[in-house]
C-alpha positions in Angstrom: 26.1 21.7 12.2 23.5 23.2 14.7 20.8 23.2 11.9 21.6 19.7 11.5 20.9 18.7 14.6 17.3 20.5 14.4 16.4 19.1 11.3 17.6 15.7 13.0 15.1 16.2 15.7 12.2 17.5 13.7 12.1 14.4 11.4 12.0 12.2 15.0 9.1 14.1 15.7 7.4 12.9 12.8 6.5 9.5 13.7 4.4 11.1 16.7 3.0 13.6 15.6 1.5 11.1 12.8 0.3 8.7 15.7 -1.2 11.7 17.2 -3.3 12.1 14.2 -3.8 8.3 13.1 -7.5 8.7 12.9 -7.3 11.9 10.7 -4.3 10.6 8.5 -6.5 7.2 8.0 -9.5 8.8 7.2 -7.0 10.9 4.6 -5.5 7.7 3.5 -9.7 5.8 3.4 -10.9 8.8 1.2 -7.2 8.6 -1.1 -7.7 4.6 -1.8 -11.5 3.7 -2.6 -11.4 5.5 -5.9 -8.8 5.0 -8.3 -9.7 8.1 -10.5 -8.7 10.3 -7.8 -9.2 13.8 -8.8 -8.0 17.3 -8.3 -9.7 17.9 -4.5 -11.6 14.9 -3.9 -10.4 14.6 -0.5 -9.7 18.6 0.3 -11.7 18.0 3.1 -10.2 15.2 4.7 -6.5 16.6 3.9 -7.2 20.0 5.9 -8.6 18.1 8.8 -5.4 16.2 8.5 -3.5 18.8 8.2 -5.2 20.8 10.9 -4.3 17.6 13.1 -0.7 18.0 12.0 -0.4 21.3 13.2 -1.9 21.1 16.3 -0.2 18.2 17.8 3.2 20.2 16.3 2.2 23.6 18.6 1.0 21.1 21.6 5.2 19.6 21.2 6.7 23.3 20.2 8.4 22.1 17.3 7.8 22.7 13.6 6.8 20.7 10.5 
């Protein structure tokens, strides 16, 4: 049940680390919605910084994704 528990705790974590990276997850979400033909890519750029954002703020709490 101990990996339970840590799974428990990582998915708390979530909520911060998005409010850590509001401003890179809305730029994500700005890029995602203005075109409704989204294609393969489109928005590579604003999903790494995301994603880059993600991580950080995940090694800054020492947790895991």
């Amino acid at each position: 049940m101990e990996s339970v528990k840590k799974a428990n705790q990582r998915l708390r974590n979530y909520p911060i680390l998005l409010a850590k990276c509001s401003v890179a997850a809305a730029a994500y979400a700005t890029c995602v919605t203005t075109d409704l033909n989204v294609t393969h890519k489109l928005c590579d750029q604003e999903f790494r910084q995301f994603q880059q954002c993600l991580q950080k703020a995940a090694r800054e709490m020492k947790t895991v994704l």
